[in-house]
C-alpha positions in Angstrom: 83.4 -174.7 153.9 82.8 -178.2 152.6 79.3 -177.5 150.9 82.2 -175.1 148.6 84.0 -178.4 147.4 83.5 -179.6 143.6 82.5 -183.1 143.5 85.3 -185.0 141.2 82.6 -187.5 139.6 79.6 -184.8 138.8 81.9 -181.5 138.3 84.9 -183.3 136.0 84.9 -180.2 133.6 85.3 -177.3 135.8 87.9 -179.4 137.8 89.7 -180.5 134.7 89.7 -176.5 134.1 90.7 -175.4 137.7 93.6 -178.3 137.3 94.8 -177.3 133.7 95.1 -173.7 135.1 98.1 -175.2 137.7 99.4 -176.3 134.3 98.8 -172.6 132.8 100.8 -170.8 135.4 104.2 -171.4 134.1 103.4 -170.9 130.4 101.6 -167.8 131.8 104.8 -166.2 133.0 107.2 -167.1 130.5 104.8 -166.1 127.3 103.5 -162.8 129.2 106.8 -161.0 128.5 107.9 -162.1 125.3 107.4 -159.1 123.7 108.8 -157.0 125.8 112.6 -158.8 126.5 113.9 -156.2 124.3 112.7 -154.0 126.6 113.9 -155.5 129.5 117.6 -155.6 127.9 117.3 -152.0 127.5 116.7 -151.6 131.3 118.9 -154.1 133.0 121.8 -152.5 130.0 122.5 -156.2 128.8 122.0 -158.4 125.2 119.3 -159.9 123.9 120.6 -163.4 124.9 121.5 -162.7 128.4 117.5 -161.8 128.9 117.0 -164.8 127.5 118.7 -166.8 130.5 115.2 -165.2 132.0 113.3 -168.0 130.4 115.9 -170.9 130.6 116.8 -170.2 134.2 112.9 -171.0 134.5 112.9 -174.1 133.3 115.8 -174.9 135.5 114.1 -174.2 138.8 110.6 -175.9 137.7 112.1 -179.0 137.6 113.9 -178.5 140.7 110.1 -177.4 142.0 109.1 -181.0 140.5 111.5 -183.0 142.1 111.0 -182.1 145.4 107.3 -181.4 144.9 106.0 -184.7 143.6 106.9 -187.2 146.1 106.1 -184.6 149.1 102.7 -184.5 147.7 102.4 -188.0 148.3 102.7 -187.7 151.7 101.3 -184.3 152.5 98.8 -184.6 150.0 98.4 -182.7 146.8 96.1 -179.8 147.6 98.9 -178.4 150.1 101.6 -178.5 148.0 99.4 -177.3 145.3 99.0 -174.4 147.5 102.7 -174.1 148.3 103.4 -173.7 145.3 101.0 -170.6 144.4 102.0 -168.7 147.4 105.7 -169.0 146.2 105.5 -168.2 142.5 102.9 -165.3 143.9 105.3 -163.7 146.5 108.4 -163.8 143.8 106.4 -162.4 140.8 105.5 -159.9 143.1 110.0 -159.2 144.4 110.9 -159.3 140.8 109.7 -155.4 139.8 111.8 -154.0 142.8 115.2 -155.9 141.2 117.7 -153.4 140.2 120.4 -155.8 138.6 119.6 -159.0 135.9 121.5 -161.0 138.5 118.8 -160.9 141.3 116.3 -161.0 138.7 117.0 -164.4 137.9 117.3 -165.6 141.3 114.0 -164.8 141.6 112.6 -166.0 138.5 114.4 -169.3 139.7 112.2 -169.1 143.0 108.9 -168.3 140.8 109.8 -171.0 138.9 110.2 -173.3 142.0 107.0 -172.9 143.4 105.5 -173.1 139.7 107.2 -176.9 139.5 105.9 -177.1 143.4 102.4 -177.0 141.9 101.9 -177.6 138.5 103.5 -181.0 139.4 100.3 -182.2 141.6 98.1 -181.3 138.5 98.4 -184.8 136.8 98.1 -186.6 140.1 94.9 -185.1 141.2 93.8 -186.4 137.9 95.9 -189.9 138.2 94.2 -190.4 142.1 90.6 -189.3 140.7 90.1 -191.4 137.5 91.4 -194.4 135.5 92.1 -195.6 132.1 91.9 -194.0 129.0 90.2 -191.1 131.1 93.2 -190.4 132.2 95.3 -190.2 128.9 92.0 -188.2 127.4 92.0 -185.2 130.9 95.8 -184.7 130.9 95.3 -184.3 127.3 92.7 -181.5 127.3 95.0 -179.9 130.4 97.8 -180.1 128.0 95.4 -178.4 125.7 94.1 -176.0 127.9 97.8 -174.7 128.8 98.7 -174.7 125.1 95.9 -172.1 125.1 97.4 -169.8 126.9 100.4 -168.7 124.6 97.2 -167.8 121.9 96.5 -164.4 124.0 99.5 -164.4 126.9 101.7 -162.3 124.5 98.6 -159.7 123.2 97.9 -159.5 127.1 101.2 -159.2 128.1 102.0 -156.3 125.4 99.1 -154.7 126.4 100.2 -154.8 130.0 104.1 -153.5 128.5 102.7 -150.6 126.8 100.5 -149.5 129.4 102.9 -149.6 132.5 105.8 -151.2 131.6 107.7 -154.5 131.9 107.2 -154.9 135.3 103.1 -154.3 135.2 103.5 -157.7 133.9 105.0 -159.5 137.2 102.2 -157.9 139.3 99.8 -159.5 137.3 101.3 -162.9 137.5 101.3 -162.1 141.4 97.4 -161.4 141.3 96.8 -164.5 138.9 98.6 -166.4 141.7 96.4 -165.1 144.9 92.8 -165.6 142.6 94.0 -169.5 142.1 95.4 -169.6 145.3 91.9 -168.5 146.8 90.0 -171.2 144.3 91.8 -174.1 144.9 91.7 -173.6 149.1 87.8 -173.0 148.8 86.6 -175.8 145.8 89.3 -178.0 145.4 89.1 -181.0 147.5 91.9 -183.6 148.5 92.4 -186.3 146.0 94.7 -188.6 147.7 93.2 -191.1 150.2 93.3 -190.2 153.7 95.3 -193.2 154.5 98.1 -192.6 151.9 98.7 -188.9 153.5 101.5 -189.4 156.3 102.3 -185.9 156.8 106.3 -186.6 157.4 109.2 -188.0 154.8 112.5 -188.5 155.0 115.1 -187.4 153.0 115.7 -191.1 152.4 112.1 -191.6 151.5 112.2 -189.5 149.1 115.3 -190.8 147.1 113.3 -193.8 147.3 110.5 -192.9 145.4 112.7 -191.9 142.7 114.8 -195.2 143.4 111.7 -197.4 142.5 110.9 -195.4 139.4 114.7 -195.6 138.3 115.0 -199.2 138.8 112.4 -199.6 136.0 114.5 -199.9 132.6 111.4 -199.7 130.5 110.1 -196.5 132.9 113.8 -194.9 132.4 113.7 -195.5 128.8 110.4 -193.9 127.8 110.5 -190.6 130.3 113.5 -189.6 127.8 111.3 -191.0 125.0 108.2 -188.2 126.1 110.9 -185.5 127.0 113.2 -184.8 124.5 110.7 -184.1 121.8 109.3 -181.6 124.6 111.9 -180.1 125.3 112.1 -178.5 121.6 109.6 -176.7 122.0 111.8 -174.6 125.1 114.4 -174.0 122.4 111.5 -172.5 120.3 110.3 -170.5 123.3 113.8 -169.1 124.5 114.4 -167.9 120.9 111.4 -166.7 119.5 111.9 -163.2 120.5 114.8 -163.4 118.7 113.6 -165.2 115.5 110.9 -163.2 115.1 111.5 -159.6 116.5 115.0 -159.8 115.0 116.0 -161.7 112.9 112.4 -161.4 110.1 112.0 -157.7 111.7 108.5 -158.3 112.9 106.7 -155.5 114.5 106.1 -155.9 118.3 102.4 -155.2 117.7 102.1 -158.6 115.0 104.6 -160.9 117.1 102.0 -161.9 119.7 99.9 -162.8 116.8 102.2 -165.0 114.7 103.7 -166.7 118.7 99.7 -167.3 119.0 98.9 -169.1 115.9 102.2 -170.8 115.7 100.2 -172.9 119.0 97.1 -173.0 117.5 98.1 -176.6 115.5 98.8 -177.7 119.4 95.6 -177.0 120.4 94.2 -178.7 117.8 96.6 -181.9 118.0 95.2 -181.8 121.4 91.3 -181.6 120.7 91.8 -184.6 118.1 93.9 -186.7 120.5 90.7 -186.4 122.9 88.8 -188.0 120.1 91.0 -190.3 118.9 91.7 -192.1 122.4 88.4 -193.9 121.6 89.5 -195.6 118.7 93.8 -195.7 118.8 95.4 -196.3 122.1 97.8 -193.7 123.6 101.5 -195.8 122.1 100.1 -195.2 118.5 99.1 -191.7 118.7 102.4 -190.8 120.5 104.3 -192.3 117.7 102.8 -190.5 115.1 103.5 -187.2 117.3 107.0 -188.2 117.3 107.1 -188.9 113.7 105.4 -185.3 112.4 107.7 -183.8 115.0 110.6 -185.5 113.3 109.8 -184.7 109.8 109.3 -180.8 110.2 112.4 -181.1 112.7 114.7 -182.5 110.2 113.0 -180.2 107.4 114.0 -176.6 109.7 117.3 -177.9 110.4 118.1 -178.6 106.7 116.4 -175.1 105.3 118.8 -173.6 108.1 122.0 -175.2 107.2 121.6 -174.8 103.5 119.9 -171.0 104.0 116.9 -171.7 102.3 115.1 -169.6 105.2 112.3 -167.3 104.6 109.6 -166.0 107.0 106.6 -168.5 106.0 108.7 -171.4 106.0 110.1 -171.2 109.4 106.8 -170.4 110.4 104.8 -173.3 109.3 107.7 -175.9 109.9 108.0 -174.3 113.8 104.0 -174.7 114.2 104.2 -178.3 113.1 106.9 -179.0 115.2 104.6 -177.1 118.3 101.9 -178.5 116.9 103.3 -182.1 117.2 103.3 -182.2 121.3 99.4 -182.2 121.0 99.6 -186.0 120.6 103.1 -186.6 122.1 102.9 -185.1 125.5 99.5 -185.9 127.0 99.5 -189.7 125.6 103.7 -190.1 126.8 102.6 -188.8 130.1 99.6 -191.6 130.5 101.6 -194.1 129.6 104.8 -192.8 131.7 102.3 -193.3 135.1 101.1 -196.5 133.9 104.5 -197.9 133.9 104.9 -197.5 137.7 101.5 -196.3 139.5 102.8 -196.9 142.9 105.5 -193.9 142.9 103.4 -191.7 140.7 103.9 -188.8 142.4 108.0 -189.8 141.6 107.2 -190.3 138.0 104.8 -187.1 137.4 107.5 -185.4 138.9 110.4 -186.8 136.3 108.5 -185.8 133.9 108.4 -182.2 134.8 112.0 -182.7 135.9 113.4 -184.1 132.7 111.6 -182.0 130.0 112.6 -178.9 131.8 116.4 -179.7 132.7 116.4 -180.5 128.9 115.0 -177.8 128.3 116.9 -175.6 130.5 120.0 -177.2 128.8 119.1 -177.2 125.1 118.0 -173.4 125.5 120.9 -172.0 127.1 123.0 -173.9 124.9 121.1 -172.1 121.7 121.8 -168.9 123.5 125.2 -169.5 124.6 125.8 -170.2 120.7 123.7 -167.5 119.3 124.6 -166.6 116.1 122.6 -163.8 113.9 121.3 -166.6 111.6 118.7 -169.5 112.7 121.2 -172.7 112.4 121.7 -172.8 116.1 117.7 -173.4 116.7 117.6 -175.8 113.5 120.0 -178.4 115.0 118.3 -177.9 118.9 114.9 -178.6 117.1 115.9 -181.4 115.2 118.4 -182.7 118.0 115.9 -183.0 120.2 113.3 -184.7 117.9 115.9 -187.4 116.8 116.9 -188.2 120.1 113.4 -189.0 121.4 112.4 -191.4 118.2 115.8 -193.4 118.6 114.7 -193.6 122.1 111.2 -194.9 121.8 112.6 -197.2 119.3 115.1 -198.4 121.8 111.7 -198.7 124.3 109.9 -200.5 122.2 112.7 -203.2 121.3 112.8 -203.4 125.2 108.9 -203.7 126.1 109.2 -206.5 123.2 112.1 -208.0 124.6 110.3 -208.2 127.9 107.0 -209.7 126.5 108.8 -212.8 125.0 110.8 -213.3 127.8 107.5 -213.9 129.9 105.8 -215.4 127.7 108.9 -217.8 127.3 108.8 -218.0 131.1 104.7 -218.8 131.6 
């Protein structure tokens, strides 16, 4: 079985692939069957925005799969709870076509979701406990990238999936994605934390702790809300873009997967040049000008919704720079996030996921519990979220300069 193993120093880009597809799964199932909520209202005999709790209660239980999933992979390992996780989100895509009410629906959606935290969160650590540096900042980028690739054909393949079987065709191919990467990851992917780390046991206590370390660091603190509230604008995008599309400009089911895919496509780009740019800027610069674009085409939707100046095109091109934006503000935020504290990485990888989502979570349901038929509700969560994070890396930078002149005062 071992001669099956990828070796991480000669095989870095199909393991950087195999790990950005742990990223993958959750923007797998959430994009697959965005075309077809409507569809899924008409079964279940509920609105548009109670469907929508579909996505948000998602983002709830990934970062409850995160919290729990990051420090036990430092002492299990990654590679099992990696594999957990598969075999969870596998075995509930699978229950959720056999649901007959919305309400057991999204208790399993919130165990899919679990087990897609579970794993997704050992995805940067394999990466963290295998290389160093700027290779880091430069491999969670292109995973970031890779993920962000996803959204350009899950929708076509999802509405393809709709059309030719229904709604629930969909969550049986989530469940065979899930046994295919379960099957790769037991047979090539090796163990990437050291032998000696992996205890096999925690406590309950020992696992508060790791989080205790991590939230002892003010600087640490300060920047994970820095990195995720900008990222958690894109979930207000993503919980209402059936809506802002499909409904509110009248799209055609057949064109939304389209427009949802190009709306990524300045993501993936962000992304490529952020892999380039590493060599010359390092990673605090290039997530500050994230931040900044993100804030300008933030502010700029919020204002075109308030004083309804909307039209189709620009909604569109101010939404894909906002998306577009997270290309140099997530994987750069993240590298510098597990700098910060590298003994509880595993903790702080797992905050991230935690934070982002529970923002998420919060600042989606809170656009559909307000959902109007006009775009002002997703305006202000845009913006919101965009203006919070640069107020808060300003706030972290004040502090990491603070900090610097009081040792320097002190050596």
């Amino acid at each position: 079985m071992k001669s099956f193993r990828l070796d991480k120093s000669k095989n870095v880009g199909v393991i950087t692939v195999l790990i950005a597809s742990l990223t993958a799964l959750s923007s797998l199932a959430i994009d697959s069957f965005l075309s077809g909520m409507p569809l899924m209202a008409h079964f279940f005999g509920v609105e548009i925005n109670t469907i929508e709790l579909i996505i948000t209660i998602y983002f709830l239980g990934f970062a409850v799969g995160n919290f729990f999933g990051g420090p036990l992979s430092d002492a299990f390992g990654r590679k099992k709870i990696a594999l957990a996780g598969i075999g969870i989100y596998g075995v509930s895509a699978l229950s959720i076509p056999f649901c007959d009410t919305i309400e057991m629906v999204l208790l399993l959606r919130f165990f899919q979701a679990f087990g897609g935290g579970f794993a997704t969160v050992t995805a940067n650590l394999f990466i963290k406990d295998w290389y160093k540096g700027k290779q880091v900042a430069r491999l969670i980028t292109i995973t970031a990238m890779i993920m962000m690739l996803v959204p350009l054909f899950a929708p076509v393949l999802g509405g393809f999936l709709i059309n030719l079987q229904g709604w629930k065709l969909v969550f049986y191919f989530l469940f065979t994605v899930a046994i295919l990467l379960f099957a790769i990851f037991y047979l090539l992917i090796p163990e990437s934390r050291e032998q000696k780390e992996i205890t096999n046991k925690i406590t309950a206590k020992q696992l508060v702790a790791k989080y205790k370390i991590l939230l002892s660091d003010k600087k640490a603190v300060i920047f994970l809300f820095a990195l995720c509230f900008p990222v958690s604008g894109l979930y207000v995008f993503i919980t209402s873009a059936s809506f802002i599309y499909l409904e509110y400009f009248n799209v055609e089911v057949s064109v939304f997967p389209l427009i949802f895919a190009i709306s990524i496509i300045l993501n993936v780009l962000a992304s490529f040049s952020n892999t380039y740019l590493l060599r010359v800027y390092d990673a605090k610069k290039l997530f500050q000008l994230g931040i900044t674009i993100q804030l300008i085409s933030g502010f700029s939707l919020f204002i075109i919704t308030l004083l309804d100046l909307v039209t189709f095109w620009n909604v569109f091109i101010l939404i894909a720079l906002f998306i577009g934006s997270i290309g140099f503000i997530f994987g750069n935020g993240s590298a510098i996030l597990l700098d910060i504290k590298p003994e509880v990485s595993g903790a702080a990888n797992a905050a991230i996921g935690i934070t982002r989502f529970v923002l998420g979570f919060l600042a989606g349901t809170s656009v559909a519990i307000f959902h109007t038929n006009d775009l002002l509700p997703i305006g202000i969560g845009m913006f919101v979220c965009s203006l919070l994070g640069n107020i808060i890396f300003i706030v972290f930078k004040a502090t990491n300069n603070k900090s610097l002149v009081l040792a320097s005062s002190c050596s």
